[in-house]
N, C-alpha and C positions, 0 to 999 in steps of 0.2 A: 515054477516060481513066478511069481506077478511082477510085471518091470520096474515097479517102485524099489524092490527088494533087491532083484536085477542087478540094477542101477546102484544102489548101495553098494555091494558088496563088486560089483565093475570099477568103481570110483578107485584109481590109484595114484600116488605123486608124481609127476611126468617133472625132470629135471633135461630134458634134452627137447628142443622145437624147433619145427620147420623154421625156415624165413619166409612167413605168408603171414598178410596179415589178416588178421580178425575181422567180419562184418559189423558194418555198426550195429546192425540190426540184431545180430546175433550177442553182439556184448550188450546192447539194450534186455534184451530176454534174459541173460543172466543176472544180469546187476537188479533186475525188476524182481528175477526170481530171492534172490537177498533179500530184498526190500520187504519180503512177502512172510519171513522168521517171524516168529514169534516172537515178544515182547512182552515184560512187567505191565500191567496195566493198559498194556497197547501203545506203551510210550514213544515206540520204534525212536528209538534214540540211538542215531547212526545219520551217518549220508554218507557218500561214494566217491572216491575221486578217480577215474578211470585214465590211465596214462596209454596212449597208443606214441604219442610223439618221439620216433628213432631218435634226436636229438636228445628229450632229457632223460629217455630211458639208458640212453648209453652215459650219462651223467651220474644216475644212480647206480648203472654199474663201477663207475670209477670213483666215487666216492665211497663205495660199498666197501669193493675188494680190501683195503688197506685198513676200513674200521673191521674187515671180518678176519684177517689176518692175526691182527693184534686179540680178538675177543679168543680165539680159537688158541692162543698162546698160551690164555690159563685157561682155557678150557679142562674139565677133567678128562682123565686118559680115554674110558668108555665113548664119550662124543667123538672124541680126536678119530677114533677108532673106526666106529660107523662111519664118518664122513671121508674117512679116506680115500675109498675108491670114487666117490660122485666126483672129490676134489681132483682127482689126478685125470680125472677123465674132461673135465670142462675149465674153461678159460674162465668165467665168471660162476664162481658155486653162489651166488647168491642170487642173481634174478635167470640166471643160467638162457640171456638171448629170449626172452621170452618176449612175443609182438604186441602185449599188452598186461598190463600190472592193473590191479584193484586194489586201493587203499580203504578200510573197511574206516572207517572215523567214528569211533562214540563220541557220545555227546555228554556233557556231565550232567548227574544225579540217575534218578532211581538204578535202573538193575544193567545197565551197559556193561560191565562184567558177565552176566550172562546172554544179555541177548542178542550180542554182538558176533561171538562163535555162533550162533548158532546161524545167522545171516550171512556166515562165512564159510558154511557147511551148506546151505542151500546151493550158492554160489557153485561150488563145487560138485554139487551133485548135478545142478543147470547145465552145467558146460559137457560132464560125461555125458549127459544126457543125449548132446548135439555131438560129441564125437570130437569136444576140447578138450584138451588138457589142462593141468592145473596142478598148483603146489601152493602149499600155504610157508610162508618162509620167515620166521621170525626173524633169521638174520636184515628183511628186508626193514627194519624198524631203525636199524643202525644209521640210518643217512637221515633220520628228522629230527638232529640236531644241526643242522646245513641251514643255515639263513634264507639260501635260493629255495631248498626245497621244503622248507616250513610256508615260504610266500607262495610257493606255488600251492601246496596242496590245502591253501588258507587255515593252517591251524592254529586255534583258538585255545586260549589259556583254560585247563583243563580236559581237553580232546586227546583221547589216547587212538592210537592207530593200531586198530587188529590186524595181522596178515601182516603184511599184505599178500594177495594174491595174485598168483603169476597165471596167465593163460595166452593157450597157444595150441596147433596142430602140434601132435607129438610127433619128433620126427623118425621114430621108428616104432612105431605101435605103442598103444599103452601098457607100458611093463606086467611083469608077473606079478603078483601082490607077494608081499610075504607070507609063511605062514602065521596065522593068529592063534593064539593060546587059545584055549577052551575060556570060554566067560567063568567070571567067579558068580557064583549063585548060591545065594542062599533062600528058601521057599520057607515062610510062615504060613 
């Protein structure tokens, strides 16, 4: 198998991380490899906000907890379900002690609905690459209704926030994958 494919199918969600922190240099190569997604027109309508700061990262987890708390209340039963055992296992299930978060930022017009994942997915394949881990965490979108943290991550009136993105050494190997269903196919 060629390590591009590798690498794909190695890529898993790492919810548990050392306490070491990330190189800059090494977060510079991922966040570049983002930057490097395809795009509409080549619009690359995105930018980066990269949190390493123990300070406001333990901020976002404290504001998190209690918005995820409350979303997970109506959540329907099947999510509640999956997330039970991450939740019972960790103190913060939503950036889960991660040494460094990626906030993925579109920018408004053309196609940032699509080419945002996919800079989010490079992202992540970047960091397995180097032997980070990573988790894309919707819940982590719930704190940019926060004053402080819309000033920090400077968003701009129409800017939606994909991911964000957690990365970190995993601190006990990169998990098993699940297994995946056969692809659905259909050949004309």
């Amino acid at each position: 198998m060629n390590t591009v494919i590798a690498n794909i199918a190695a890529r898993r969600s790492v919810r548990e991380y050392q306490d070491k922190p990330l190189s800059k240099d090494a977060l510079e190569v991922i966040v570049e490899s983002g930057n490097m997604a395809p795009s509409g027109c080549n619009a690359q309508g995105w930018r980066f906000v990269v949190v390493t700061d123990k300070v406001f990262l333990d901020k976002l987890a404290k504001l998190a907890l209690p918005r995820y708390k409350k979303f997970m209340e109506k959540a329907n039963p099947e999510l509640a379900e999956r997330r039970k055992d991450v939740d019972a296992k960790v103190g913060d299930p939503v950036y889960y002690g991660a040494p460094a978060v990626v906030f993925v930022i579109g920018k408004p017009g053309m196609t940032m609905e699509a080419d945002c994942p996919m800079a989010c997915q490079n992202i992540m394949l970047a960091a397995r690459s180097l032997g980070i881990g990573s988790c894309w965490v919707y819940f982590g979108q719930l704190v940019i209704d926060d004053a402080e943290v819309k000033k920090a991550l400077e968003l701009k009136e129409g800017e939606k926030v994909f991911g964000p993105i957690l990365l970190g050494y995993p601190k006990e190997g990169f998990p098993q994958g699940p297994e995946k269903k056969p692809a659905e196919i259909k050949w004309i």
